[in-house]
mmCIF file of the C-alpha atoms, coordinates in Angstrom:
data_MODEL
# 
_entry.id   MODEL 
# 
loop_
_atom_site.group_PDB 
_atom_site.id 
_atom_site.type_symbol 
_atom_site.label_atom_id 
_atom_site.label_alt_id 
_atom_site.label_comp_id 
_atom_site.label_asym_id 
_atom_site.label_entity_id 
_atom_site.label_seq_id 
_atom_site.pdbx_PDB_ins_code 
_atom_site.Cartn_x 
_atom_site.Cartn_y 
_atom_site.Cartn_z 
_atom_site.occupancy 
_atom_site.B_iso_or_equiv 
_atom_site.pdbx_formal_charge 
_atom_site.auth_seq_id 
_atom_site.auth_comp_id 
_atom_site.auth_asym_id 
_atom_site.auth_atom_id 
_atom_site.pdbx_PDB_model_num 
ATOM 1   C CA . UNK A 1 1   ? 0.000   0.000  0.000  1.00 0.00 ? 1   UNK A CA 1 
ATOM 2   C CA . UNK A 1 2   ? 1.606   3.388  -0.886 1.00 0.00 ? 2   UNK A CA 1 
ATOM 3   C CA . UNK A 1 3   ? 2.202   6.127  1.815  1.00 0.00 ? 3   UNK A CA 1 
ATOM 4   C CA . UNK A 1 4   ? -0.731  8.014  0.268  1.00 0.00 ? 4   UNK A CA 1 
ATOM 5   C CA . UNK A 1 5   ? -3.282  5.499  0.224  1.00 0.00 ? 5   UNK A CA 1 
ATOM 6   C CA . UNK A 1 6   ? -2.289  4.381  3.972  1.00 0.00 ? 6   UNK A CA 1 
ATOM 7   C CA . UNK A 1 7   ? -2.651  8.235  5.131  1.00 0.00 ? 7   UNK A CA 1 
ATOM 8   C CA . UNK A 1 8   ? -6.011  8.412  3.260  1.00 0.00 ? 8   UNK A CA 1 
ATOM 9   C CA . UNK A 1 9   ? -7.540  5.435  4.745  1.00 0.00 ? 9   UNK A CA 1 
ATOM 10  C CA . UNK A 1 10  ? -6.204  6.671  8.541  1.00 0.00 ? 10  UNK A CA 1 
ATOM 11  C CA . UNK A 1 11  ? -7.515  9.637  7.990  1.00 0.00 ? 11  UNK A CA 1 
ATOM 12  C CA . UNK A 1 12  ? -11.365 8.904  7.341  1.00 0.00 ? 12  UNK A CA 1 
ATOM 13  C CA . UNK A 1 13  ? -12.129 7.971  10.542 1.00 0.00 ? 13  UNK A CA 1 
ATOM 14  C CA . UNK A 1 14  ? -10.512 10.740 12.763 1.00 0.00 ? 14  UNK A CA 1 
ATOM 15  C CA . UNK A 1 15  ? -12.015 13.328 10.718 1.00 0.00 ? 15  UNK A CA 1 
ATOM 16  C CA . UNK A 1 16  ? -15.089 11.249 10.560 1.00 0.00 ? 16  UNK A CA 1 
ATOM 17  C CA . UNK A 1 17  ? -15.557 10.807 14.106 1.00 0.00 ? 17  UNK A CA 1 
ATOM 18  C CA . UNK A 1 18  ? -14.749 15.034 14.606 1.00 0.00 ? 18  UNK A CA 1 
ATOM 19  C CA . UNK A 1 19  ? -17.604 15.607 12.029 1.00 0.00 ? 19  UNK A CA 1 
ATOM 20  C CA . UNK A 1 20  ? -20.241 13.592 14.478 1.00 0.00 ? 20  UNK A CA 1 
ATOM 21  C CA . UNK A 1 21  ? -19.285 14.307 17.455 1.00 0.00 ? 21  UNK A CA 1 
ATOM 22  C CA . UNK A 1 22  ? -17.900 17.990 16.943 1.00 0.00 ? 22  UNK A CA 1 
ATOM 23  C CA . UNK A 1 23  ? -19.875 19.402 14.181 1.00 0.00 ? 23  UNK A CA 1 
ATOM 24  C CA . UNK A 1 24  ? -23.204 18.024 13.709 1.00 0.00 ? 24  UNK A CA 1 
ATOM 25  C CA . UNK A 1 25  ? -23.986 18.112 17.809 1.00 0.00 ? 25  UNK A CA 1 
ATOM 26  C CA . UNK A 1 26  ? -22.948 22.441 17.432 1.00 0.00 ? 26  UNK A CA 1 
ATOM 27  C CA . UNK A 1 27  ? -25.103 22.636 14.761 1.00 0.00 ? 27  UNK A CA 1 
ATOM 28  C CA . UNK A 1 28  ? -27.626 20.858 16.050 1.00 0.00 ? 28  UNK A CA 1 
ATOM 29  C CA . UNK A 1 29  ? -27.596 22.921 19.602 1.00 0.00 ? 29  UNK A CA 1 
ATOM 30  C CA . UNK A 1 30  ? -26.926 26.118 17.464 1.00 0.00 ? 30  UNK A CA 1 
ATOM 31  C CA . UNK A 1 31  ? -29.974 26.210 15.212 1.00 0.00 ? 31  UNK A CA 1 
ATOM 32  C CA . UNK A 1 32  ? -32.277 25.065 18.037 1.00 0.00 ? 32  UNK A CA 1 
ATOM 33  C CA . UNK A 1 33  ? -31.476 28.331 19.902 1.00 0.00 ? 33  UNK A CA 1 
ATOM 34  C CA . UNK A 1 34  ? -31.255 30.317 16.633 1.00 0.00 ? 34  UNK A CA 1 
ATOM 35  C CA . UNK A 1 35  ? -34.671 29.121 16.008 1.00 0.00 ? 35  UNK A CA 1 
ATOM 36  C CA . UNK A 1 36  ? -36.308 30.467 19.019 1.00 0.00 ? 36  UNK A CA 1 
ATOM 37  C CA . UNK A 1 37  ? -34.080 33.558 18.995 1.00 0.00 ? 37  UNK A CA 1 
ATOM 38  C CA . UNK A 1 38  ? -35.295 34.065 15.139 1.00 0.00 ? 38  UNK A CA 1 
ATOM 39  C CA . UNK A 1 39  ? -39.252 33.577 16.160 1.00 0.00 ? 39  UNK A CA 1 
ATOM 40  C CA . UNK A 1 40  ? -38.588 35.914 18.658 1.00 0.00 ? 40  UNK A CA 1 
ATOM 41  C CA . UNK A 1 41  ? -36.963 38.491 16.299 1.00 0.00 ? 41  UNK A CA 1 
ATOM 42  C CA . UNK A 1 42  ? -39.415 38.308 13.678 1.00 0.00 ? 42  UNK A CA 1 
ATOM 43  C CA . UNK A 1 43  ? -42.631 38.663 16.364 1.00 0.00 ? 43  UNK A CA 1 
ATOM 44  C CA . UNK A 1 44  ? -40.973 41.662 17.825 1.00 0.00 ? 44  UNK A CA 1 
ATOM 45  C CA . UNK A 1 45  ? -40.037 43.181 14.751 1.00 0.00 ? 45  UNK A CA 1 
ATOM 46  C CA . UNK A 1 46  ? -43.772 43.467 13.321 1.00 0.00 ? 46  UNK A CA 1 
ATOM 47  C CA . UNK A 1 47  ? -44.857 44.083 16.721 1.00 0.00 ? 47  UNK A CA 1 
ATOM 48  C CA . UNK A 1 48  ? -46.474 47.717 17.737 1.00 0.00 ? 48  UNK A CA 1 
ATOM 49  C CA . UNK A 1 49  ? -43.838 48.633 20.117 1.00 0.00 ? 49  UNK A CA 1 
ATOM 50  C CA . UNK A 1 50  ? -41.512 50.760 18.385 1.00 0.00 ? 50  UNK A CA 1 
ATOM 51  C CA . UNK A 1 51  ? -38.571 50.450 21.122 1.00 0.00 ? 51  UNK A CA 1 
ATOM 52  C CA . UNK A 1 52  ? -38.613 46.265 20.478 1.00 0.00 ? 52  UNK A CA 1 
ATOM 53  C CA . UNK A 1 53  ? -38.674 46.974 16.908 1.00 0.00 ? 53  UNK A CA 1 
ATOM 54  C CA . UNK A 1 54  ? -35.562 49.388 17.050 1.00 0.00 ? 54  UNK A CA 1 
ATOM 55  C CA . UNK A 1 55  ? -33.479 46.831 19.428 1.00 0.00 ? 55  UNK A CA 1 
ATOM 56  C CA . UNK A 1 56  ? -34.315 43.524 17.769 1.00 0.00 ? 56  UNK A CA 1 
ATOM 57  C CA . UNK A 1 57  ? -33.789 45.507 14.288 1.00 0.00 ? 57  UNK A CA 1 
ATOM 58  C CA . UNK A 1 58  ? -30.465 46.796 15.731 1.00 0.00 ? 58  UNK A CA 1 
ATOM 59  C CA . UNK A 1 59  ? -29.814 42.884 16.496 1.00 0.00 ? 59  UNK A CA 1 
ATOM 60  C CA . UNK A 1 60  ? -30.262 42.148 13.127 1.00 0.00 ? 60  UNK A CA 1 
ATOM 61  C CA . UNK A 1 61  ? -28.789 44.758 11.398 1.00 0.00 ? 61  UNK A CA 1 
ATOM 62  C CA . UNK A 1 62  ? -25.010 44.029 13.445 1.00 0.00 ? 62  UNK A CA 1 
ATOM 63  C CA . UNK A 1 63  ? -24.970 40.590 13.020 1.00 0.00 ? 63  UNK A CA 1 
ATOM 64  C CA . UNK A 1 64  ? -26.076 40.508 9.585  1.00 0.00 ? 64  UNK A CA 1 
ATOM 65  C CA . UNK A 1 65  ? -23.508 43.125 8.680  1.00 0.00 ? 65  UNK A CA 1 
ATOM 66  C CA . UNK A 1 66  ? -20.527 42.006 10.360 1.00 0.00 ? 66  UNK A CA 1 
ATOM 67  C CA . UNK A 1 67  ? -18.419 38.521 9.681  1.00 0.00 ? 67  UNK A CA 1 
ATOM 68  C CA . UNK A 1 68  ? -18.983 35.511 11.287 1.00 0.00 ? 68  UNK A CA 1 
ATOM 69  C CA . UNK A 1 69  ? -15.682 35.312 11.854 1.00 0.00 ? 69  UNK A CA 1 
ATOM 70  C CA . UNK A 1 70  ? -14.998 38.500 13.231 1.00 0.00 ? 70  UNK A CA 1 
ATOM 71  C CA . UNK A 1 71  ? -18.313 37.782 15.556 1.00 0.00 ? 71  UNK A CA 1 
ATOM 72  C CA . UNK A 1 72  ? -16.972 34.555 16.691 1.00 0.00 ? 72  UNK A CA 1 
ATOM 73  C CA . UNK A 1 73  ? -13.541 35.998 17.788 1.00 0.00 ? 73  UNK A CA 1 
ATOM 74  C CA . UNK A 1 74  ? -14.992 38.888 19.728 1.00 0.00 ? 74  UNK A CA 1 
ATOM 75  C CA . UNK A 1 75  ? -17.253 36.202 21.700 1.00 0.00 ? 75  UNK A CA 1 
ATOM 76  C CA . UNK A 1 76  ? -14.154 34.018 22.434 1.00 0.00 ? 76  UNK A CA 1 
ATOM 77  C CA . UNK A 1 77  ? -11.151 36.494 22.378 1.00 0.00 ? 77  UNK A CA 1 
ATOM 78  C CA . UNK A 1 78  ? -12.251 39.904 23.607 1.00 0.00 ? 78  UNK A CA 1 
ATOM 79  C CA . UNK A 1 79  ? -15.466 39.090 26.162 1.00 0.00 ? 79  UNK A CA 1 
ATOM 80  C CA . UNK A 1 80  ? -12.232 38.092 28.425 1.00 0.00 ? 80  UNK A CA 1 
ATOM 81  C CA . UNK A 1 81  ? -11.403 41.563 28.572 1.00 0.00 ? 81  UNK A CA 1 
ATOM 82  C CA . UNK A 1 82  ? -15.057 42.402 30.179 1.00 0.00 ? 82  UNK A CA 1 
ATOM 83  C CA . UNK A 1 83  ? -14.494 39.747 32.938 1.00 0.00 ? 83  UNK A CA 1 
ATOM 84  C CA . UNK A 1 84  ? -16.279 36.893 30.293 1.00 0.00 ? 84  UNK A CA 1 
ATOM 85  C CA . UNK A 1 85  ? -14.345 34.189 29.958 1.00 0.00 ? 85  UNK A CA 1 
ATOM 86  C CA . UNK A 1 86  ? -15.967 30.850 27.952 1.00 0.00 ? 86  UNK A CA 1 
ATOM 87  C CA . UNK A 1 87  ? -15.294 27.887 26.502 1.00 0.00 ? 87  UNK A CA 1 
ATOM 88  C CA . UNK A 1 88  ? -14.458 27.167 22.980 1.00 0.00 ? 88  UNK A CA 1 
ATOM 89  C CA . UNK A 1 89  ? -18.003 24.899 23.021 1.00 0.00 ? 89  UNK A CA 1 
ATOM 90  C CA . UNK A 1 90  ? -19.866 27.682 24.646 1.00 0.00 ? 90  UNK A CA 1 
ATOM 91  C CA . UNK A 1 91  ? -18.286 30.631 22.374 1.00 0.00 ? 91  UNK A CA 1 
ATOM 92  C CA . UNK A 1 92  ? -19.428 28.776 19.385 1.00 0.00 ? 92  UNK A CA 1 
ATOM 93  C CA . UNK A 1 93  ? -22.891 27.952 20.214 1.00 0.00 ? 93  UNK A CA 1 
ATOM 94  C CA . UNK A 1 94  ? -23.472 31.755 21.103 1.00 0.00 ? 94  UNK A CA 1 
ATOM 95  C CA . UNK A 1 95  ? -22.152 33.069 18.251 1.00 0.00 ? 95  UNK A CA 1 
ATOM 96  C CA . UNK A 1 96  ? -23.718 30.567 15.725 1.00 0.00 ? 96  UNK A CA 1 
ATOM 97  C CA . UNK A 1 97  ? -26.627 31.091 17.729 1.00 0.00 ? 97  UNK A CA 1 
ATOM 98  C CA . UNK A 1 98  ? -26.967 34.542 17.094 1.00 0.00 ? 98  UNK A CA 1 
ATOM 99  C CA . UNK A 1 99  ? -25.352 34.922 13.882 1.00 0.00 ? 99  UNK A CA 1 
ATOM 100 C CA . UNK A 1 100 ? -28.247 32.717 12.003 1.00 0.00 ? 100 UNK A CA 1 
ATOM 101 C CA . UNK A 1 101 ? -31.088 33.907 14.343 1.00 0.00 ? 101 UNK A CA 1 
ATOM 102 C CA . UNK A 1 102 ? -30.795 37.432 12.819 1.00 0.00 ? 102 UNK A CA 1 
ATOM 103 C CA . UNK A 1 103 ? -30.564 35.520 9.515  1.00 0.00 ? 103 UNK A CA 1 
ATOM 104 C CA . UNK A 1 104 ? -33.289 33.313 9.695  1.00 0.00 ? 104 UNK A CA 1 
ATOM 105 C CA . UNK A 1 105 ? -35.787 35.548 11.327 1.00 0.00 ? 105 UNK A CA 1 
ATOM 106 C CA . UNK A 1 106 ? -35.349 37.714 8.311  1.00 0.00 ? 106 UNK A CA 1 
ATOM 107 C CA . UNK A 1 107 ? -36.851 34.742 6.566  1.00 0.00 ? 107 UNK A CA 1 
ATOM 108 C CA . UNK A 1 108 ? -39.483 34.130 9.309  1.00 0.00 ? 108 UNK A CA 1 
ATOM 109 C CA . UNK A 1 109 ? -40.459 37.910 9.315  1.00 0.00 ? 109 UNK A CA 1 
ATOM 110 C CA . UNK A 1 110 ? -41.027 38.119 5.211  1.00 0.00 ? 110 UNK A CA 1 
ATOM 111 C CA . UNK A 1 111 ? -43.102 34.966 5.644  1.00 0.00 ? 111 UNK A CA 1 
ATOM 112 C CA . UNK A 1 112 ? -45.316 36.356 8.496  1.00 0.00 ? 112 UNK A CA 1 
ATOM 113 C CA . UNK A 1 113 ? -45.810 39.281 6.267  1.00 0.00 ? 113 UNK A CA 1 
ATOM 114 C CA . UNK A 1 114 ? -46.962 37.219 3.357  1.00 0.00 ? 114 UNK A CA 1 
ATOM 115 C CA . UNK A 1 115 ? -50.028 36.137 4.519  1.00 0.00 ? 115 UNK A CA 1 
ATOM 116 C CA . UNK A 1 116 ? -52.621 38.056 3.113  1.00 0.00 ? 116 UNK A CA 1 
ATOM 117 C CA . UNK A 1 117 ? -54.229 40.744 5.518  1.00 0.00 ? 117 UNK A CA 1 
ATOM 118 C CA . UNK A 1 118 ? -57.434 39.192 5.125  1.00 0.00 ? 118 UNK A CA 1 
ATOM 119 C CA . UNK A 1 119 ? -56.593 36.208 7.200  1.00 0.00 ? 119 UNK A CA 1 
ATOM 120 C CA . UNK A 1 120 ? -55.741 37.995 9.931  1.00 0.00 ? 120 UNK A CA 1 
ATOM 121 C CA . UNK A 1 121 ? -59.234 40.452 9.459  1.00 0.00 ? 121 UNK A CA 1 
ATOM 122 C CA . UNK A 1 122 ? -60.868 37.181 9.103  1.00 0.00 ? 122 UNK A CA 1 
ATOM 123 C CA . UNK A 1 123 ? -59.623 35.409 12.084 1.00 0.00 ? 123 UNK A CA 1 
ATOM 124 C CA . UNK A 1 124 ? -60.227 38.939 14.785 1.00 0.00 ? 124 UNK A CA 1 
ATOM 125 C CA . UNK A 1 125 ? -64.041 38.542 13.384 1.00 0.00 ? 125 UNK A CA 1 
ATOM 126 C CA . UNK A 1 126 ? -63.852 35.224 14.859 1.00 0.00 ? 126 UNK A CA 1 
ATOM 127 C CA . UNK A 1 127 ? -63.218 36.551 18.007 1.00 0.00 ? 127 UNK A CA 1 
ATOM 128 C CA . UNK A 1 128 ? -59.283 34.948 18.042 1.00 0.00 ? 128 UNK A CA 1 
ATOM 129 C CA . UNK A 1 129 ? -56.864 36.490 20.308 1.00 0.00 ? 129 UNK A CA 1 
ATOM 130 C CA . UNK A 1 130 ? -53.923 37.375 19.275 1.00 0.00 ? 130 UNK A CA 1 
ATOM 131 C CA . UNK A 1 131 ? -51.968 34.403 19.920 1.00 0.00 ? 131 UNK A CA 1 
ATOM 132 C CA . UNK A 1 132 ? -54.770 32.128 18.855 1.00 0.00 ? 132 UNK A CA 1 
ATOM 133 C CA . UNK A 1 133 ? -54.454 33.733 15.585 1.00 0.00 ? 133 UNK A CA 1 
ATOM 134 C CA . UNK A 1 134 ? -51.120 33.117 15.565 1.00 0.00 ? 134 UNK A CA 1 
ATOM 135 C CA . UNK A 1 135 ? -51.388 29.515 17.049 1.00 0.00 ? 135 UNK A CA 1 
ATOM 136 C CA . UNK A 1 136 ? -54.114 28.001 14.920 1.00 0.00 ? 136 UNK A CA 1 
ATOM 137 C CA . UNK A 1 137 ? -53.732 30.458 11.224 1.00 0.00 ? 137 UNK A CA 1 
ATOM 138 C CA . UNK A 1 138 ? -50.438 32.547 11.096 1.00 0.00 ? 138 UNK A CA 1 
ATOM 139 C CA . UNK A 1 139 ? -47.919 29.880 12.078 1.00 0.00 ? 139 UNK A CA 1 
ATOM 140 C CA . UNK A 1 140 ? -48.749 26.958 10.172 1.00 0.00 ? 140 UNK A CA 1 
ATOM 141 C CA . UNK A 1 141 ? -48.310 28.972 7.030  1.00 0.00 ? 141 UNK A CA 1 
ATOM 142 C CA . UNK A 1 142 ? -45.604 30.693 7.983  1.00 0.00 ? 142 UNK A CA 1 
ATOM 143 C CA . UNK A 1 143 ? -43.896 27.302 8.992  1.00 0.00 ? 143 UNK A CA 1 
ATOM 144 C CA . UNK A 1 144 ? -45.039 26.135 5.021  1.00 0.00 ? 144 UNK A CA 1 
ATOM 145 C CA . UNK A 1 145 ? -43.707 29.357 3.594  1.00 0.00 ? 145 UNK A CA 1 
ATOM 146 C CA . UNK A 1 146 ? -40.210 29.839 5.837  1.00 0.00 ? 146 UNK A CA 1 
ATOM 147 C CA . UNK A 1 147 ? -39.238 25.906 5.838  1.00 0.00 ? 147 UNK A CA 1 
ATOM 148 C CA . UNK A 1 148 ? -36.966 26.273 2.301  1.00 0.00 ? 148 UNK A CA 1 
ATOM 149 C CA . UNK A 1 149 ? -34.487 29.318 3.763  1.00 0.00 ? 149 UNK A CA 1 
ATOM 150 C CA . UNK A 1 150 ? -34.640 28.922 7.341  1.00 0.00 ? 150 UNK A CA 1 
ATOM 151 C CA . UNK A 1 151 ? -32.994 25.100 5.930  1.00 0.00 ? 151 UNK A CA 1 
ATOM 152 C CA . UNK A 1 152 ? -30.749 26.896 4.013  1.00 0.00 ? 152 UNK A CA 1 
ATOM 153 C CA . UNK A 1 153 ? -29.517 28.597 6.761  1.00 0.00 ? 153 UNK A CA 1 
ATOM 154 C CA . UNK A 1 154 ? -29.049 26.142 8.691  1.00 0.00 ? 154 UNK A CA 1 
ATOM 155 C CA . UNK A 1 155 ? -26.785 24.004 5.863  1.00 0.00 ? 155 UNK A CA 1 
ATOM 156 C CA . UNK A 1 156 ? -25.321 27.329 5.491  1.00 0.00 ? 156 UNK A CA 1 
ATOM 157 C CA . UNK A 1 157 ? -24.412 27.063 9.499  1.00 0.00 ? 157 UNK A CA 1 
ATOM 158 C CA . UNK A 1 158 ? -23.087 23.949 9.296  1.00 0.00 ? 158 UNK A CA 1 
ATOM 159 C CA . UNK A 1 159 ? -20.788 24.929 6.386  1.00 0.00 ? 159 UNK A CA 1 
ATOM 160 C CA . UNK A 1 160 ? -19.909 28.105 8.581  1.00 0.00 ? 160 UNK A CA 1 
ATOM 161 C CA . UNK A 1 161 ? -18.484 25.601 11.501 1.00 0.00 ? 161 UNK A CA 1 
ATOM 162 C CA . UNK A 1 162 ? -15.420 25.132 9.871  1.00 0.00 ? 162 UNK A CA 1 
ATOM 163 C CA . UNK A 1 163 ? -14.299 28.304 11.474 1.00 0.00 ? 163 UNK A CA 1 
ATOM 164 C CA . UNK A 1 164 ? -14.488 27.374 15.133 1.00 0.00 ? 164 UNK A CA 1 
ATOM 165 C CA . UNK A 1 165 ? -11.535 25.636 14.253 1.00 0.00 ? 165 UNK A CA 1 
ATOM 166 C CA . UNK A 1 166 ? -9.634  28.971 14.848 1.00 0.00 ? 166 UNK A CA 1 
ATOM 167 C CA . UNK A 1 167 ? -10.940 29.025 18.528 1.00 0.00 ? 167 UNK A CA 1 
ATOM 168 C CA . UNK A 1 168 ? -8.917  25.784 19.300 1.00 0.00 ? 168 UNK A CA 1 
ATOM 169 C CA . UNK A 1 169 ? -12.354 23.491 19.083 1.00 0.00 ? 169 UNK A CA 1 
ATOM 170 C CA . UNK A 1 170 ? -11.490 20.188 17.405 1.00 0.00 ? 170 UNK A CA 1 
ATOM 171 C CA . UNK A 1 171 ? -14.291 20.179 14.871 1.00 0.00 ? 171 UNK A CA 1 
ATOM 172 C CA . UNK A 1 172 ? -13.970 18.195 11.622 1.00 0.00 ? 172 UNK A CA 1 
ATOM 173 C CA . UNK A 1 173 ? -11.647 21.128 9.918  1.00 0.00 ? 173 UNK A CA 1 
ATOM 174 C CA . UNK A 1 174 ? -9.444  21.125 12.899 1.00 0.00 ? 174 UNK A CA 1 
ATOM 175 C CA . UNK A 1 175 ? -8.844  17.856 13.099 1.00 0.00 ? 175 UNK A CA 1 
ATOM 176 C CA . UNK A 1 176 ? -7.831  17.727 8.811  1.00 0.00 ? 176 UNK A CA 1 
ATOM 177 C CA . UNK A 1 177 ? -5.754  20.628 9.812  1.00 0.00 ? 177 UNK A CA 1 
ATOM 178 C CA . UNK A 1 178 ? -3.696  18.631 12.325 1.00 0.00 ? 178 UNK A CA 1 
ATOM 179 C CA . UNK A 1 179 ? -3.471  15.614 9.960  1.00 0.00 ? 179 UNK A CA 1 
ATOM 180 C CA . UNK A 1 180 ? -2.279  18.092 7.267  1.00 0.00 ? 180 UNK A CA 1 
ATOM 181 C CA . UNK A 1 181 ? 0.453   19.314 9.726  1.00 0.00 ? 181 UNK A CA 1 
ATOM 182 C CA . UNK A 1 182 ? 1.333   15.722 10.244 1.00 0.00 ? 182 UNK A CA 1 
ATOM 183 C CA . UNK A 1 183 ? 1.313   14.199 6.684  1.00 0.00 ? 183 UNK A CA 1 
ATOM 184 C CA . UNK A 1 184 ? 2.561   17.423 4.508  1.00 0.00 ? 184 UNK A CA 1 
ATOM 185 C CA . UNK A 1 185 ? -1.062  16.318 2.675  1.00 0.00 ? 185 UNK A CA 1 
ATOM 186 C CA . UNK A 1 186 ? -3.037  18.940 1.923  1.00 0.00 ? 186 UNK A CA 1 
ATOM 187 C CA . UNK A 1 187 ? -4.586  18.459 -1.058 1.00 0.00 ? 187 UNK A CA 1 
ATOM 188 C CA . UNK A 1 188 ? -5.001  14.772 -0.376 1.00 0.00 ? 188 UNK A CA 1 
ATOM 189 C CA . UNK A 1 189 ? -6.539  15.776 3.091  1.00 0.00 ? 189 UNK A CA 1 
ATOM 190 C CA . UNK A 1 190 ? -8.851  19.236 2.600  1.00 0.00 ? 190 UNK A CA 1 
ATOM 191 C CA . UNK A 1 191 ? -10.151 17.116 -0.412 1.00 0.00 ? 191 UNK A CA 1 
ATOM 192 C CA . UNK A 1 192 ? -11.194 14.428 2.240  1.00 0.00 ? 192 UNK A CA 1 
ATOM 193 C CA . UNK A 1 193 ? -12.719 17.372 4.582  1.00 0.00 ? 193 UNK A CA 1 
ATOM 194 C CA . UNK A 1 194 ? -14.812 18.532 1.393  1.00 0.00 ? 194 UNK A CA 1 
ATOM 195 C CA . UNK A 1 195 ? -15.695 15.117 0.700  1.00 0.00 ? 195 UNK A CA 1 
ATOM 196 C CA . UNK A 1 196 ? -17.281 14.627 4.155  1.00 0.00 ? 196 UNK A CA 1 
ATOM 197 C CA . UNK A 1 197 ? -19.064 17.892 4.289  1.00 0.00 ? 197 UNK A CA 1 
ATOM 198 C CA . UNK A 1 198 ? -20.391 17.140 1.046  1.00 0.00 ? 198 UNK A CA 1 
ATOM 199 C CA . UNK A 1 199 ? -21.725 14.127 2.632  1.00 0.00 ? 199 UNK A CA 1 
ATOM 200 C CA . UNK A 1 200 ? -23.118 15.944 5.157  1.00 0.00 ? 200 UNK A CA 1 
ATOM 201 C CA . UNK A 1 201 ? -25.053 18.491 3.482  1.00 0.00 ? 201 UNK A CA 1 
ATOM 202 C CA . UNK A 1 202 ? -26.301 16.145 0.946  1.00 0.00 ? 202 UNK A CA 1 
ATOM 203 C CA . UNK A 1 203 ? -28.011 14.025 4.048  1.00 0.00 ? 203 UNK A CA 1 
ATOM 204 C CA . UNK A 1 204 ? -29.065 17.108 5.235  1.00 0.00 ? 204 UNK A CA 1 
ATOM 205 C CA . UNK A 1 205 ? -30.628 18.352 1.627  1.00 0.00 ? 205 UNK A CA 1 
ATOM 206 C CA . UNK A 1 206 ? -32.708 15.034 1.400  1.00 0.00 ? 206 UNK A CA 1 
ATOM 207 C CA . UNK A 1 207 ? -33.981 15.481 4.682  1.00 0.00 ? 207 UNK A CA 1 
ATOM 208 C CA . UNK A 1 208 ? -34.799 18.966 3.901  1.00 0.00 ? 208 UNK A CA 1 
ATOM 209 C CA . UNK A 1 209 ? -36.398 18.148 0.964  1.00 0.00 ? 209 UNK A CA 1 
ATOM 210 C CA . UNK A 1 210 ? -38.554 15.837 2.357  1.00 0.00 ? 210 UNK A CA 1 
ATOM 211 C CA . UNK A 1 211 ? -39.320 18.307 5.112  1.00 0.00 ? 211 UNK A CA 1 
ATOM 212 C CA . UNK A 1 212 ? -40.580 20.785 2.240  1.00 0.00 ? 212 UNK A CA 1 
ATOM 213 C CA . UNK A 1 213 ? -42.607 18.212 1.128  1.00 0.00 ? 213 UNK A CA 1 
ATOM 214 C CA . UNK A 1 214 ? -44.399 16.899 4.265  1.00 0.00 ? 214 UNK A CA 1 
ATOM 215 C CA . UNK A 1 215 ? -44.975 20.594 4.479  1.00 0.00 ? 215 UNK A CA 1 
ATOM 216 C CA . UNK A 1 216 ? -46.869 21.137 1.636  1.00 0.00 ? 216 UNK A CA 1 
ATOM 217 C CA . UNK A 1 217 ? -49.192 18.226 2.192  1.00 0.00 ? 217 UNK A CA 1 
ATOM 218 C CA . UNK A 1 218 ? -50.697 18.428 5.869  1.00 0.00 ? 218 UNK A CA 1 
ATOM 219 C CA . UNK A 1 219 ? -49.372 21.901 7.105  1.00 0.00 ? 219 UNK A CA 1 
# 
């Protein structure tokens, strides 16, 4: 077996293993937050009160307009400075969190606003409260109409992950780095990186396909 083959075949594992346990669980915990934090966003930015508007809008407009990278390096890097001092885990998850919450309640918002005003006049005449209305005729097609980018966002995140390798967690990237700095391989070794994030996305595409679907049907 030639010296590139053997590194190869050692390698898929390792970086494997970082992928499942490293970046799919952030993700995972990321976009759960960044959901509610998005829902949150998007109510509070159509809502009446003009000071929630202006600070979840603020919210938006920062994270939105600044790099992720940059974000993520403030979080973990300068918060010391204030007193703040967290873990690579913990730095990532808040600034993932955040990052595609402003994102994704962009999507959420436009959605909410795309239901015809006469579905909201209809359901008041019923004598709905506000949250009933949102409960039983806002939110199911909203969830119909904000499934395809909120999913993008998401696939978008899990792309994004590679750069918590700069913050010294072992994700999938960090790990190929390492291998890289102990095989001279890069080609051979980034290529296997891509390779598994293809992977990953692609799983993740079906599934969000199939979502999409299921959506259409009975929501």
């Amino acid at each position: 077996m030639s010296r590139e083959m053997d590194i190869l075949l050692s390698s898929i594992w390792p970086i494997l293993k970082a992928g499942l346990l490293v970046t799919i669980p952030l993700s995972l915990i990321a976009f759960a937050i960044a959901v509610v934090i998005a829902v949150a966003t998007a109510l509070a930015r159509i809502s009446n009160y003009r000071v929630l508007r202006w600070i979840f809008g603020a919210y938006v407009w920062m994270f939105r307009g600044t790099p992720l990278l940059v974000q993520l390096f403030i979080v973990f890097f300068g918060l010391p400075k204030l007193g703040i001092t967290l873990d690579a885990w913990t730095a990532a998850i808040i600034t993932f969190s955040l990052n595609t919450g402003a994102y994704a309640s962009e999507s959420i918002r436009a959605s909410i606003l795309a239901i015809p005003k006469g579905q909201w006049e209809a359901a008041e005449s019923l004598g709905m409260t506000y949250w009933q209305m949102m409960r039983r005729v806002i939110a199911p097609q909203t969830v119909r109409i904000s499934l395809p980018p909120v999913a993008n966002d998401f696939i978008d995140m899990v792309k994004g992950t590679s750069l918590v390798a700069s913050i010294t967690l072992a994700d999938l990237f960090m790990v190929g780095q390492q291998i890289t700095a102990r095989t001279y391989e890069p080609l051979m070794i980034y290529s296997l990186c891509a390779v598994i994030y293809l992977i990953f996305i692609s799983v993740l595409m079906v599934i969000q396909g199939r979502l999409e679907k299921y959506a259409s049907k009975y929501i």
